[in-house]
C-alpha positions in Angstrom: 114.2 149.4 118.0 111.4 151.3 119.8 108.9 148.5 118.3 111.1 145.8 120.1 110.7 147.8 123.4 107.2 148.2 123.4 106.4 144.4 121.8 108.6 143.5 125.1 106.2 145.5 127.6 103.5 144.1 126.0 104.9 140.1 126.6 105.4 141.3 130.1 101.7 142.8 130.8 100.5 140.0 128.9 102.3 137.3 131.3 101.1 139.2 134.0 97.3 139.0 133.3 98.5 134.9 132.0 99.8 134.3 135.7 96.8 136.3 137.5 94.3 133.8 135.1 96.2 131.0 135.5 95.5 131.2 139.4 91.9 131.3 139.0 92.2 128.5 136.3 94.3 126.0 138.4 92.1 126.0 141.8 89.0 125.4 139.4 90.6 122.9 138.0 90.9 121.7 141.3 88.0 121.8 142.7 86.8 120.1 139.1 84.9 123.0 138.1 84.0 122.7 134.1 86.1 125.3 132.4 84.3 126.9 129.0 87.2 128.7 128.1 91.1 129.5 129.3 91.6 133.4 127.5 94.5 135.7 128.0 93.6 139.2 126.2 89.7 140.4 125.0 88.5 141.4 121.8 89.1 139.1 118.8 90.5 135.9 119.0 94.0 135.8 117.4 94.7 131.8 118.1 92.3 129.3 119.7 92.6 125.3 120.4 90.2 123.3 122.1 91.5 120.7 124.3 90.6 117.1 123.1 90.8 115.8 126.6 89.2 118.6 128.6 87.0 120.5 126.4 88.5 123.6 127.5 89.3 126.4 124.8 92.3 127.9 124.9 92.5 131.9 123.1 94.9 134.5 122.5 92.9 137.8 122.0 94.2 141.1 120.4 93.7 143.2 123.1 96.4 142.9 126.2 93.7 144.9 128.7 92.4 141.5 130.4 92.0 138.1 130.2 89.5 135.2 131.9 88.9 132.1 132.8 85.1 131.6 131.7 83.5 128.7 133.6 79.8 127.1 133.9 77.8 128.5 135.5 79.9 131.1 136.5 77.1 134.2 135.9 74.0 132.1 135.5 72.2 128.5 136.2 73.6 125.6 135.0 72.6 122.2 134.5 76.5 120.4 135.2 76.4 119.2 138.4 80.3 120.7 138.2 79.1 124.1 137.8 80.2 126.7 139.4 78.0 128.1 141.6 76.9 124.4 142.3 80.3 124.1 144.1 80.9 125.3 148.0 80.9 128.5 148.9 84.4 128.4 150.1 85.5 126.5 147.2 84.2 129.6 145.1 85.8 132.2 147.6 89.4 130.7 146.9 88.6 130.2 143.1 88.1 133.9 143.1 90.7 135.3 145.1 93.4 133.2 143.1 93.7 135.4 140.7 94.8 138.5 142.8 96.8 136.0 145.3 98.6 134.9 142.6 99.6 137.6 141.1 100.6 139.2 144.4 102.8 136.0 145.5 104.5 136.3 142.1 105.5 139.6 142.6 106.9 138.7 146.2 108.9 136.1 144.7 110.5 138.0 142.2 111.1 140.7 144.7 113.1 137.8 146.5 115.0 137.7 143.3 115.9 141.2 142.7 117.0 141.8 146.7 119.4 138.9 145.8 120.7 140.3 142.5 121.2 143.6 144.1 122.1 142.6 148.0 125.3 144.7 147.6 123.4 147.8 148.1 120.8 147.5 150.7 120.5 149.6 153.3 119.4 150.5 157.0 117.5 152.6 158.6 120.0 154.5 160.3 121.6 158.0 158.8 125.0 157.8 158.0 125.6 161.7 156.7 122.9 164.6 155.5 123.0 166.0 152.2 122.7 169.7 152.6 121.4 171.9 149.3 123.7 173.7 147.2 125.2 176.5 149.2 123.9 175.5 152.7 126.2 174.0 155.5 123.1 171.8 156.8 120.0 169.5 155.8 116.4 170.7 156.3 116.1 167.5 158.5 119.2 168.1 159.9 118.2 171.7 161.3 114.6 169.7 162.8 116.8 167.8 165.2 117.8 165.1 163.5 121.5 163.7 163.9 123.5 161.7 162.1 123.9 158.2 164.0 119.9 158.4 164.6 118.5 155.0 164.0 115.0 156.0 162.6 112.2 153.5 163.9 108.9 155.7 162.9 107.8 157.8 160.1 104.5 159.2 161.7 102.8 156.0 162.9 104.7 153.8 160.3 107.1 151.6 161.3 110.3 151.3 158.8 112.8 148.5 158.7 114.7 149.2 155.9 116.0 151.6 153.9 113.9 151.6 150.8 111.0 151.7 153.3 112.4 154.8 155.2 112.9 156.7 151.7 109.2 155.8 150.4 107.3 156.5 153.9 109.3 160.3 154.0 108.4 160.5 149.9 104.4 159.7 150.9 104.2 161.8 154.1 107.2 164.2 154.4 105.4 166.9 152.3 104.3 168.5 155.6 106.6 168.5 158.9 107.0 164.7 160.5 107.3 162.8 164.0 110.2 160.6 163.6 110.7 157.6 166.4 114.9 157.2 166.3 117.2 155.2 168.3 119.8 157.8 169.5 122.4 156.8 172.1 120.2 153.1 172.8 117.3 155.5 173.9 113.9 156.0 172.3 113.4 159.7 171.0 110.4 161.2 169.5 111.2 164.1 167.0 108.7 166.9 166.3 108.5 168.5 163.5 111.0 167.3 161.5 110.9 168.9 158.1 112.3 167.5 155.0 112.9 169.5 151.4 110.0 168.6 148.4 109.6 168.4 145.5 106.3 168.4 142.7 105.5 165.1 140.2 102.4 165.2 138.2 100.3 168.0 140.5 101.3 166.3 143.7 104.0 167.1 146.4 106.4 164.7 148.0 108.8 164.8 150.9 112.7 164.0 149.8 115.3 162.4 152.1 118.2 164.8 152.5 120.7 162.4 154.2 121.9 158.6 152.9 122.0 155.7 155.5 124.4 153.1 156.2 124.9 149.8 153.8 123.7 146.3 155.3 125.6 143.3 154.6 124.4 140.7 152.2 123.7 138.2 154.3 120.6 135.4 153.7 118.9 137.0 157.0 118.7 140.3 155.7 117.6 139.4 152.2 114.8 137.7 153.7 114.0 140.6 155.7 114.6 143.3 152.8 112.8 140.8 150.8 109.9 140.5 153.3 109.4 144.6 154.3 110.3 145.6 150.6 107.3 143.8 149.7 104.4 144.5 151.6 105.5 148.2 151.3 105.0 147.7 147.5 101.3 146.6 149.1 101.1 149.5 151.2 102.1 151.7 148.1 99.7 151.0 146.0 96.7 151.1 149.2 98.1 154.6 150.1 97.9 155.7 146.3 94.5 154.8 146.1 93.3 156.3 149.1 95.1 159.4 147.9 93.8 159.0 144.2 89.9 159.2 145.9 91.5 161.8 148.7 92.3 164.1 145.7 96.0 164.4 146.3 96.5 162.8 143.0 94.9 164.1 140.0 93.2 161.4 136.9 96.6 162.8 134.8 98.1 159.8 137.8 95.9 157.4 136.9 97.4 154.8 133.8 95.6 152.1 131.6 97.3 149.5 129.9 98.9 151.9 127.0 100.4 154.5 129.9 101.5 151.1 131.8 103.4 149.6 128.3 104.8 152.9 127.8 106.3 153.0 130.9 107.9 149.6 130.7 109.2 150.2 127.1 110.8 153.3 128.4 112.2 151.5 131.2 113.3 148.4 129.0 115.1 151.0 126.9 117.2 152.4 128.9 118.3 149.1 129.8 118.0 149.2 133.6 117.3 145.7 134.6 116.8 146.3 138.2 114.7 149.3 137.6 112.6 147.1 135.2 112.0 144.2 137.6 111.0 146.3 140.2 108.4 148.2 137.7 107.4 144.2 136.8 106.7 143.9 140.6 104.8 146.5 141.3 102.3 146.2 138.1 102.0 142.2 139.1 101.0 143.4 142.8 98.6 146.1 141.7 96.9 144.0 139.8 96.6 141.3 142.6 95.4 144.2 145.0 92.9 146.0 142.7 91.3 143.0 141.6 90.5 142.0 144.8 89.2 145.0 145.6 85.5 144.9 147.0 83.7 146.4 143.2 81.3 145.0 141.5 82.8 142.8 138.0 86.2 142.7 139.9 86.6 139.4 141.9 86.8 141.4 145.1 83.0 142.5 144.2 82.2 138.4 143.6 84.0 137.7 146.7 81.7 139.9 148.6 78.8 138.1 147.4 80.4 134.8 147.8 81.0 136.3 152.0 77.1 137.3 152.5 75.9 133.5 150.9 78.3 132.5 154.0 77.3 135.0 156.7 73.4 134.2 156.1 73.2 131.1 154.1 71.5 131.6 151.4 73.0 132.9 148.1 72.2 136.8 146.8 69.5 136.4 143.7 71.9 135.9 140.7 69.6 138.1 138.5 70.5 140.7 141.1 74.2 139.9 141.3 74.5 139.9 137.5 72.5 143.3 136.8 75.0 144.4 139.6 78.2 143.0 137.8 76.9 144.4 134.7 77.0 147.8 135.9 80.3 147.3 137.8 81.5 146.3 134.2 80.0 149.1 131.8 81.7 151.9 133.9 85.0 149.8 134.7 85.0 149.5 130.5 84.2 153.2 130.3 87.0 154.2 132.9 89.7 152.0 130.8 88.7 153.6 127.7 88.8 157.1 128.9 92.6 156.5 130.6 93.2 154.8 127.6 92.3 157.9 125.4 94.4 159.8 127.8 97.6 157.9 127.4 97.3 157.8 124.2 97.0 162.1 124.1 100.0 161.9 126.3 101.7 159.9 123.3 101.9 162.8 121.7 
């Protein structure tokens, strides 16, 4: 049964990486850019079938670490006068970014989907009743000035609109004392200091909400707006874990490959928690949208950036230059993945 779980995280990480290909596929299509070859997974090919009318090849490798949409052209001269760097540069800029857009619509829509499968328990910003420890007649926040009633507006400089937003923003910064904004009595109020209990995951510490909020009704406004704040938080979750992964706040033991990533999915698909399961779906598809488009070189944020100084000064970067630079970009992104990779697999055990 555990085989089942884990062959099911892998169909989802592979349809991941198919949808974050597919983008970059289906704008060079487009823009009639001669495709070599359509692969989802590296390493050896398992299936292959080349396209009578197209001449594209289509692959299924072993590996589920990657995939990509090889055109002409793409790291070198070519001859086709559909090439890729023969096309505009702002046909090459979207081409690019597809991928990561792609991937980070997808995971907004299905984030659409979950708020509606679960719009019976969203909630608002405003605290309904504190949870005080075991033994104690009050919360921590409770004690800071907080009241019940208090609509919160601000965690620090953040501004919250939703429930799930309120919880993460007091998770990510309540491990020291906070400045909430709240609505109390129609008036603005700014709270100092406002402590909240915390607790330790994987070397790092992280504030905890001690109170619950009041439920929001199900209507189609405020799954749009859950739907909306829910998911550029997601976007903002993953920025703020980076910056706090090269901060030091997080340790490497935080940092996952594609067997810590399937591990957690299997583990989620076996306890049979759909919601929990979607949302884990989201937030893979999204961090793979943002991290590819980050500006390093082999990711298509680091193309992109090449693709924006062509613009800025007309005239493209020397492609021996921009390959030797992808080419490192690549050998220490392949030695990162195989040294988290090693890791995960330790932790297997």
């Amino acid at each position: 049964m555990k085989l089942l779980y884990i062959l099911f995280a892998l169909l989802i990480f592979g349809f991941l990486i198919f949808i974050h290909e597919l983008g970059h596929y289906l704008f060079a299509r487009l823009f009639k850019v001669s495709i070599n070859e359509f692969s989802i997974g590296m390493g050896p090919k398992i299936f292959s079938k080349k396209s009578r009318k197209t001449g594209i090849l289509y692959s299924l490798r072993l590996l589920p670490i990657g995939g990509y949409v090889s055109m002409e052209g793409e790291d070198g001269e070519s001859q086709d006068e559909n090439a890729f760097q023969k096309k505009a540069p702002w046909k090459r800029l979207i081409i690019l970014a597809a991928g990561g857009t792609t991937n980070i619509l997808a995971g907004f829509l299905a984030m659409f989907f979950l708020v509606c499968a679960t719009s019976g328990s969203l909630g608002s910003t405003t605290v309904a009743e504190f949870l005080p420890p075991e033994g104690e007649t009050a919360a921590l926040s409770e004690t800071s000035g907080l009241k019940a009633g208090d609509e919160i507006l601000r965690v620090g400089h953040v501004c919250v609109h939703t429930a799930n937003e309120l919880v993460y923003e007091i998770m990510s910064q309540g491990y020291e004392p906070l400045t909430l904004t709240v609505r109390r009595n129609g008036e603005k109020t700014v709270l100092e200091e406002v402590r909240f209990p915390t607790l330790t995951e994987a070397g790092a510490v992280f504030g905890d909400a001690d109170f619950r909020v009041y439920a929001e009704e199900g209507s189609f406004s405020n799954i749009l707006k859950h739907s909306f704040f829910r998911s550029f938080s997601t976007v903002k979750m993953i920025w703020d874990s980076l910056f706090d992964l090269v901060g030091g706040r997080y340790g490497v033991e935080a940092i996952s490959g594609p067997v810590g990533v399937t591990q957690v999915i299997s583990e989620a698909a076996e306890k049979r928690e759909a919601a929990n399961l979607v949302y884990l779906a989201i937030v893979i598809a999204v961090n793979l949208g943002v991290v590819n488009l980050l500006p390093l070189p082999a990711l298509d944020g680091g193309r992109i950036v090449f693709v924006l100084i062509e613009m800025i000064f007309r005239k493209p970067v020397d492609r021996k230059i921009e390959g030797y630079i992808h080419a490192a970009g690549l050998i220490v992104l392949l030695i990162l993945i195989a040294l988290v990779t090693v890791k995960d697999v330790i932790g297997l055990f």
